[in-house]
N, C-alpha and C positions, 0 to 999 in steps of 0.2 A: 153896845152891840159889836164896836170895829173888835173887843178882847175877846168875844168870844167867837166869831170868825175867825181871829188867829187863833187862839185853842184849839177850835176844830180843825181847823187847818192841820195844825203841826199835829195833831191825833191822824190825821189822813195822813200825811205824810210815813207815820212811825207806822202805820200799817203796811201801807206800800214797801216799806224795811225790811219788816216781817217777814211777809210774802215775799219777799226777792230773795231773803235767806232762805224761810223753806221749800223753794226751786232747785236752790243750790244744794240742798238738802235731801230733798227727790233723787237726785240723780246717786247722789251715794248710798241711799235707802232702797236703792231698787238694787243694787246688785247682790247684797245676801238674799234676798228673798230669789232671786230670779235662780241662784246658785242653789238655794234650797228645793223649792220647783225641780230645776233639771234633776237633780239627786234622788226627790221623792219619784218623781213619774218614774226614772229607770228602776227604782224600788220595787214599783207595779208591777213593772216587765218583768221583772227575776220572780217575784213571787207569783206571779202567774204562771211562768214558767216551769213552778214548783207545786204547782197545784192548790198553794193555798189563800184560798178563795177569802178569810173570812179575815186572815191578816191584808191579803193585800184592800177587802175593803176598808179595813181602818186605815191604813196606809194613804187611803185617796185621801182622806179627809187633811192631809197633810199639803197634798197638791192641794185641795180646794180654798184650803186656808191660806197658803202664799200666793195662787192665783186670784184670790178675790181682793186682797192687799193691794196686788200689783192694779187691777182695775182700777178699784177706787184711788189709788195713785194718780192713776191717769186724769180718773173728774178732780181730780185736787188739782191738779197741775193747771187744767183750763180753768180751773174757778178763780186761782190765785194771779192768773194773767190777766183775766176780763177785771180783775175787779183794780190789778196795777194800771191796768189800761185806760181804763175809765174813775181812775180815785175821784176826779171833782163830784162825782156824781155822791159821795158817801158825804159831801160837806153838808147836801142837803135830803139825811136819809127819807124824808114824808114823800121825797120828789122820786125815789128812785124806781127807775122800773124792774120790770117780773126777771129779767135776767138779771142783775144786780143783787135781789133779793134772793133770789137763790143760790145766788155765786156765797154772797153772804151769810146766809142759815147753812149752806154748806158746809163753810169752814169750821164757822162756829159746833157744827154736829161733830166734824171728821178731828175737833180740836181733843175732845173725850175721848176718841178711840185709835190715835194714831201715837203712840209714846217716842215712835220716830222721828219725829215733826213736834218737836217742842215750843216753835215760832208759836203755832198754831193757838196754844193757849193764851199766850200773850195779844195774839191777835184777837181772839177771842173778847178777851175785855174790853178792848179798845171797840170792837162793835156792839157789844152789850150796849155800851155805854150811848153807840150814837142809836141803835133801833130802838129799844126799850127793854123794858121787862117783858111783858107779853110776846112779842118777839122771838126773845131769847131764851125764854123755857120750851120754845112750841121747839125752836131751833137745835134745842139741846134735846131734848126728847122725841127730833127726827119726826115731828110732824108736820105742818103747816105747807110753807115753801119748799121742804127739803127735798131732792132728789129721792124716792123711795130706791131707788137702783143705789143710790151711795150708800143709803139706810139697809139695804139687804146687804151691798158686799161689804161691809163690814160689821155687822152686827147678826148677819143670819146665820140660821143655824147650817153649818157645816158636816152637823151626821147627819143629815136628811139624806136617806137611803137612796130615792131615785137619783139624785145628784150623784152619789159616792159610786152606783152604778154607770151612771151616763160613762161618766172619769175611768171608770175600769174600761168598759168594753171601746172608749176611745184609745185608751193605753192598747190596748188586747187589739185592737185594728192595727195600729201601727207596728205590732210584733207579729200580724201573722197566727193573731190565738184565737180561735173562738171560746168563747165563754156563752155557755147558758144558764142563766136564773133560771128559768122555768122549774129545776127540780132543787131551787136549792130555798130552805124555809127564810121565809121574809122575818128582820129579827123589827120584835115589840118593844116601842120605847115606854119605858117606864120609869118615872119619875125624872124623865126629863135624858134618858140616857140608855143605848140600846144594848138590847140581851143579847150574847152571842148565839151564834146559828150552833145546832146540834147534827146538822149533816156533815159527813165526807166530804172537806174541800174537795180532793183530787175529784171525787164521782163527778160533782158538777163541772170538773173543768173537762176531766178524761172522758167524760161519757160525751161530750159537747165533739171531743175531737173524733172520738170514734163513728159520730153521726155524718162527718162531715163527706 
């Protein structure tokens, strides 16, 4: 028994590792993405300013994709601190509680979709190994414990048209534009990817200013 309390042990430990490197790792991860963000939103603002409606909504999805990165960045970062914080609690995983367990299914989820954060995977096994199997598929396929909000910003769909709008007309506030959907046709997703609009950008933005 005393061999494999050290085993686990030195397994907790090498996670705790990990985790401290992918911190240090965070902080250099978030500055392309934060620089891509600033770039894409002012992208918004010019093509809004140009009347074209249907690029700058592909445009958002640009912003939506670095700003959901950047979130789930942030639950990565507390997940990887609670769980440095609290490592004894991984020696005995049947024991651990609902915060641990999801710091944990956490990592292991955000381990599949973060190529920035290469710790992650490595982490990953080392908690396979202490929760289980059952555990660890419900973990990896973002169900059971996992945060559904880490499960959306980094796996949801980012053309979802209301979102790609919300993102326009927050950009279109901060320039000073109005923008109205109301006359511009809703595009159909089909087979998984949406049709472009067949209106006059300019009408929908120009008629929006003319109203004003």
């Amino acid at each position: 028994m005393g061999f494999i309390h050290r085993r686990t042990s030195k397994q907790t430990g090498r996670v705790k590792n990990l985790l401290g490197l992918a911190l240090s790792r965070l902080a250099v991860a978030r500055r392309p993405r934060l620089a891509r963000k600033s770039i894409s939103r002012g992208d918004v603002g010019q093509l809004l300013a140009l009347g074209h409606l249907d690029r700058t909504l592909h445009r958002a999805e640009q912003v939506i994709e670095e700003d959901n990165m950047l979130e789930a960045f942030n639950i990565i970062e507390q997940y990887c601190n609670r769980l440095i914080e609290h490592a004894k609690q991984l020696d005995k995983p049947d024991e651990c509680g609902e915060d641990i367990q999801e710091a944990a299914a956490g990592i292991m989820f955000a381990a599949g979709w973060c190529g920035d954060l290469p710790e992650l995977l490595f982490a990953r096994t080392i908690l396979a190994d202490k929760f289980g199997g059952d555990f660890t598929m419900m973990a990896k396929e973002g169900t059971g414990v996992v945060d559904p909000m880490l499960v959306w910003k980094l796996s949801g769909n980012k053309r979802n048209m209301e979102l790609k709008k919300k993102v326009v007309k927050e950009i279109a506030a901060e320039n000073n534009i109005q923008v109205d959907f109301s006359d511009f046709p809703e595009m159909v997703e089909q087979n998984g990817s949406d049709k472009a609009p067949h209106q006059s950008n300019q009408e929908a933005i120009l008629g929006s200013r003319n109203r004003r």
